[in-house]
C-alpha positions as CSV (number, residue, x, y, z in Angstrom):
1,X,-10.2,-0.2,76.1
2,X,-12.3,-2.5,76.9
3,X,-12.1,-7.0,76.8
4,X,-14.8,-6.6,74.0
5,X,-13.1,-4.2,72.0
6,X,-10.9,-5.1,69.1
7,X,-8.3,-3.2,68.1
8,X,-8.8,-1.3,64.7
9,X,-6.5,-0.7,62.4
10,X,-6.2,2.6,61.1
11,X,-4.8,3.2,57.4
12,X,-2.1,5.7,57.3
13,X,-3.5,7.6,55.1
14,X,-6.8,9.1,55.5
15,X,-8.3,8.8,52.1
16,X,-8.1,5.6,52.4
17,X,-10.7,5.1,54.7
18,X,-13.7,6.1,52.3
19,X,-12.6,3.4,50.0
20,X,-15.7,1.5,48.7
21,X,-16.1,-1.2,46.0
22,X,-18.8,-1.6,44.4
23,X,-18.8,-5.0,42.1
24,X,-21.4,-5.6,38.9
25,X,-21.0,-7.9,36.1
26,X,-17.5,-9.2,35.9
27,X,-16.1,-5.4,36.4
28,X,-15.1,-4.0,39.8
29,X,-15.0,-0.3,40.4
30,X,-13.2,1.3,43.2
31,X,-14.3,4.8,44.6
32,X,-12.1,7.1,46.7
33,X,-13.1,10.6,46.9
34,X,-13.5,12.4,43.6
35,X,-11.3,9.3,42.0
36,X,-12.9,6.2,40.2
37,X,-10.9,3.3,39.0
38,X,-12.9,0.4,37.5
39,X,-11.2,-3.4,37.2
40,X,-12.0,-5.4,33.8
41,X,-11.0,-9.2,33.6
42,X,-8.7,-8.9,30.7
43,X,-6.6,-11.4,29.3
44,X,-3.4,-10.3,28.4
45,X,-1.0,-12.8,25.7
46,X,2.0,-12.9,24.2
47,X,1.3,-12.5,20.1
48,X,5.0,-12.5,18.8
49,X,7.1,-9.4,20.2
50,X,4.2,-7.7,21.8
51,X,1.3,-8.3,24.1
52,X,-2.3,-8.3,23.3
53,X,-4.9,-7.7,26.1
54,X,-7.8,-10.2,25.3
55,X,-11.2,-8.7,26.1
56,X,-13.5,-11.2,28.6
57,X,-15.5,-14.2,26.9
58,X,-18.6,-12.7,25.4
59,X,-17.1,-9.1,24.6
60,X,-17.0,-7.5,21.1
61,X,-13.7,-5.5,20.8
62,X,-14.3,-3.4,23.6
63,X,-10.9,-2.6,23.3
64,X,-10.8,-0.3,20.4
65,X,-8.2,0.4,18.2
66,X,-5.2,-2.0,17.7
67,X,-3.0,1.3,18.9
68,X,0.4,2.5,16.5
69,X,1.8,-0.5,14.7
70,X,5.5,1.2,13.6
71,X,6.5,-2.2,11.2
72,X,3.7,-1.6,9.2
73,X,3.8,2.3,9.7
74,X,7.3,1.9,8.2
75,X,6.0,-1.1,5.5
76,X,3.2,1.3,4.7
77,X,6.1,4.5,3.8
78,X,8.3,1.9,1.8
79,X,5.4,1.1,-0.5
80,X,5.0,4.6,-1.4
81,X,8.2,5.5,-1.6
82,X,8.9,2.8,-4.3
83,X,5.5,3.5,-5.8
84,X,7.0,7.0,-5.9
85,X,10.3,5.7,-7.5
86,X,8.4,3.2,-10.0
87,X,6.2,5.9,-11.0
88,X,9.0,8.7,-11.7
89,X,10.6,5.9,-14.1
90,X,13.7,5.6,-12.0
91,X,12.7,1.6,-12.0
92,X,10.8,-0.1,-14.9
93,X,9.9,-2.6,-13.4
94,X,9.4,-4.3,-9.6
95,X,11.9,-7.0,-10.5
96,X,14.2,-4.2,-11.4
97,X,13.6,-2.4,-8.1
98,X,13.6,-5.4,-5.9
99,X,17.5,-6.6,-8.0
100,X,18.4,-3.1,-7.0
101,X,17.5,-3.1,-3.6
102,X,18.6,-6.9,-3.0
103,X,15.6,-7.8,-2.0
104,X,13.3,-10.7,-2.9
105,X,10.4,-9.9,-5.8
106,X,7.7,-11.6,-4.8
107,X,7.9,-9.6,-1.3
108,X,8.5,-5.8,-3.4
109,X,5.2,-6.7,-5.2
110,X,3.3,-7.8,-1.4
111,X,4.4,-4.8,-0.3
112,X,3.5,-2.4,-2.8
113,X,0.2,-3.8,-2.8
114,X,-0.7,-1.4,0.4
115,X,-0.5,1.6,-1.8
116,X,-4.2,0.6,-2.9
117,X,-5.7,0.5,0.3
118,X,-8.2,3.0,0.7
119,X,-6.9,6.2,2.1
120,X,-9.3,5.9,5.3
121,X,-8.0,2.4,6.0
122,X,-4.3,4.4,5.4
123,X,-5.2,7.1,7.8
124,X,-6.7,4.5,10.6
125,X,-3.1,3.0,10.2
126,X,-1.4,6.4,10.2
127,X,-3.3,7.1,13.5
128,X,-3.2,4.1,15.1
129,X,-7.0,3.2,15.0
130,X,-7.1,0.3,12.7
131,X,-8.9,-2.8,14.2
132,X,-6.8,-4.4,17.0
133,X,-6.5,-7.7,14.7
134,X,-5.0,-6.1,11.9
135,X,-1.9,-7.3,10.5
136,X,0.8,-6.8,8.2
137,X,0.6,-9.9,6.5
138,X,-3.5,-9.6,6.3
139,X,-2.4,-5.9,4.9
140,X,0.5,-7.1,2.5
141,X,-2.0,-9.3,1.2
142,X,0.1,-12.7,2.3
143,X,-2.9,-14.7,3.2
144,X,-5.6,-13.4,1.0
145,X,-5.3,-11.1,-1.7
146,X,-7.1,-8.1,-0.8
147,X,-9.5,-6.7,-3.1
148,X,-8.5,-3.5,-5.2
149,X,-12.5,-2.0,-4.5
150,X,-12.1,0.3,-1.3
151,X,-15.6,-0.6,0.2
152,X,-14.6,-4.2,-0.3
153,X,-11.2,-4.0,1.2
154,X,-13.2,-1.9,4.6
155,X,-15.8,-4.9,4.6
156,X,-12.6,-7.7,4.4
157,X,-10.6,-5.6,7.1
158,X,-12.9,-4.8,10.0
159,X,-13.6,-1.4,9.2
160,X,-16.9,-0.2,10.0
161,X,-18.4,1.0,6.4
């Protein structure tokens, strides 16, 4: 070895060394071998309980899907099940099956409202593809009341119609 020569550090492992990046846009994708891995900015916040990855400035939803939601999985089984119990007559009314189950009225009748969603706005929710900013509240109709016509209630959710 020479004055001139600097010493090179050699990676321990050998794949290592055919590491390239290659950067375009605001994503970075790293190449070794046969694998790719590409690097998006993505934001990621605290909503509540959960985190929420927030796309770069300038994206659309590039996200996809807001993923499985289980409270309003679950919320989304109780509404039928006392649609189910309303309709067999085992309840007259939703005051009676709120008393019964000691809960509050106003909430029984929010929640029963998701039994007139559309049944492709159910399955989305079923299979964890409803739009990422899809709520229970938006779906129990807390905010805004959701309109009983199904292409309407696509159009007011984010659904692609």
């Amino acid at each position: 070895m020479t004055s001139n020569d600097k010493p090179v550090a050699r990676p321990a492992n050998a794949k290592l060394r055919s590491v390239r990046i290659e950067v375009g846009d605001d994503a970075r994708s790293y190449v070794t071998g046969q694998q790719r891995v590409t690097m998006v900015p993505l934001t990621i916040r605290r909503k509540q309980y959960r985190k929420v990855m927030i796309p770069p400035p300038g994206e659309r939803s590039v996200l996809g899907a807001g993923g499985e939601d289980i409270p309003m999985i679950r919320t989304l089984g109780k509404a039928f099940y006392w649609q189910k119990l309303l309709d067999q007559g085992k309840f007259a009314t939703i005051t009676d099956l709120a008393r019964s189950m000691k809960l509050e009225q106003g909430w029984v009748a929010e929640v029963l409202r998701m039994t007139t969603l559309a049944p492709d706005i159910i399955e989305a929710i079923l299979d964890g593809q409803q739009p990422r900013h899809l709520n229970l509240q938006t779906l129990r109709g807390r905010h805004d009341q959701l309109p009983r016509d199904w292409q309407e209630q696509r159009k007011a959710l984010g659904f692609s119609i």
